[in-house]
C-alpha positions as CSV (number, residue, x, y, z in Angstrom):
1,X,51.7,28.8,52.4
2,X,48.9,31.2,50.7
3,X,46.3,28.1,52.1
4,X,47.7,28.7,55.4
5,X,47.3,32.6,55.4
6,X,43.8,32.0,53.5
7,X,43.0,29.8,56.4
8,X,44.3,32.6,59.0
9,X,42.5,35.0,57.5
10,X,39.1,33.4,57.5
11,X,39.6,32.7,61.3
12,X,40.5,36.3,62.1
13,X,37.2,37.4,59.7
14,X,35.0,35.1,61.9
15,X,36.0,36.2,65.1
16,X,35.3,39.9,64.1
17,X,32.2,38.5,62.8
18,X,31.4,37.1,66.1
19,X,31.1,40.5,67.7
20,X,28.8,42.2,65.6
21,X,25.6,43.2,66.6
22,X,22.2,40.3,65.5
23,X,21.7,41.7,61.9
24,X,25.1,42.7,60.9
25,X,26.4,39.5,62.0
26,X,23.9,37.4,60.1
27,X,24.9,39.3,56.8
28,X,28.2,39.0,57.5
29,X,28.1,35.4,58.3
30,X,26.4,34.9,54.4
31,X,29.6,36.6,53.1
32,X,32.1,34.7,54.9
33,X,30.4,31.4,54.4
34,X,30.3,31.9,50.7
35,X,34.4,33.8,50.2
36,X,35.7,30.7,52.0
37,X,33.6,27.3,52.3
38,X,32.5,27.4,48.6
39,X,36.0,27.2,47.3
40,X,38.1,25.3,49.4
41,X,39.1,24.0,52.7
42,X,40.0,26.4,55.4
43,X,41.1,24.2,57.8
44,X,44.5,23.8,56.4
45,X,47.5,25.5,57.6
46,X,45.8,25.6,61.0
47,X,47.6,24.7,64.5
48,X,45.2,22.7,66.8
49,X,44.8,25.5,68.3
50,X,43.7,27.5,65.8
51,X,41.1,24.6,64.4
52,X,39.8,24.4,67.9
53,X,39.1,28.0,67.7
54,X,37.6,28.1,64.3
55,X,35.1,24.8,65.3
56,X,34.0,27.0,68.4
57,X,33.3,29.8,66.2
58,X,32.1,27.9,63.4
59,X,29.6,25.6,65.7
60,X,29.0,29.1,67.9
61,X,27.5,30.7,64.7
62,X,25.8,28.0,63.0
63,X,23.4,28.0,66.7
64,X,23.5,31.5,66.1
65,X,21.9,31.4,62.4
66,X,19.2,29.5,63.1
67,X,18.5,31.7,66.1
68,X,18.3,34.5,64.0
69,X,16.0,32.5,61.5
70,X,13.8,31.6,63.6
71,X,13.5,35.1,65.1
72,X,13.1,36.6,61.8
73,X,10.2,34.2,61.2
74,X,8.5,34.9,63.9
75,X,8.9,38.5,63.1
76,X,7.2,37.7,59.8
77,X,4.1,36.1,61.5
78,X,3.8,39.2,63.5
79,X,3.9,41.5,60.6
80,X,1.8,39.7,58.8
81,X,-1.1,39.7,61.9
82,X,-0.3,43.6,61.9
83,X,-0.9,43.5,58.5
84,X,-4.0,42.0,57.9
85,X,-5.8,43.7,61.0
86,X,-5.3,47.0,59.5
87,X,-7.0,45.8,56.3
88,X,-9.4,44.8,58.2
């Protein structure tokens, strides 16, 4: 049973997760990935409905994160262009 409620628990965490605002969610995303796919499997305990709504939110966020990556770079690039005209 405490695999099941583990499992519960990290579905209802990822759907608040979902509706965070860009930076809070990526941070938050970190957290949850490491508290529950490091140690174990969370898919137990789940109804099929449940584990369909936990893929969703799973593949949802994973397209998210590299979003955000790839936003962050660019970011970078742009701070570093800012950076070195000034020196200039």
């Amino acid at each position: 049973m405490e695999r099941g409620n583990r499992s519960i628990e990290a579905l209802k965490e990822l759907t608040y997760i979902n509706s965070l605002e860009s930076q809070e969610r990526a941070d938050a995303l970190v957290r949850w990935s490491k508290k529950y796919l490091v140690s174990s499997d969370i898919t137990s305990g789940l109804d099929f409905d449940n584990l369909k709504r936990l893929k969703e939110l799973f593949y949802t966020n994973i397209n998210f994160i590299k979003e955000h990556k790839e936003n962050t770079r660019k970011k970078m690039v742009e701070n570093r262009k800012l950076k070195k005209f000034f020196k200039s």
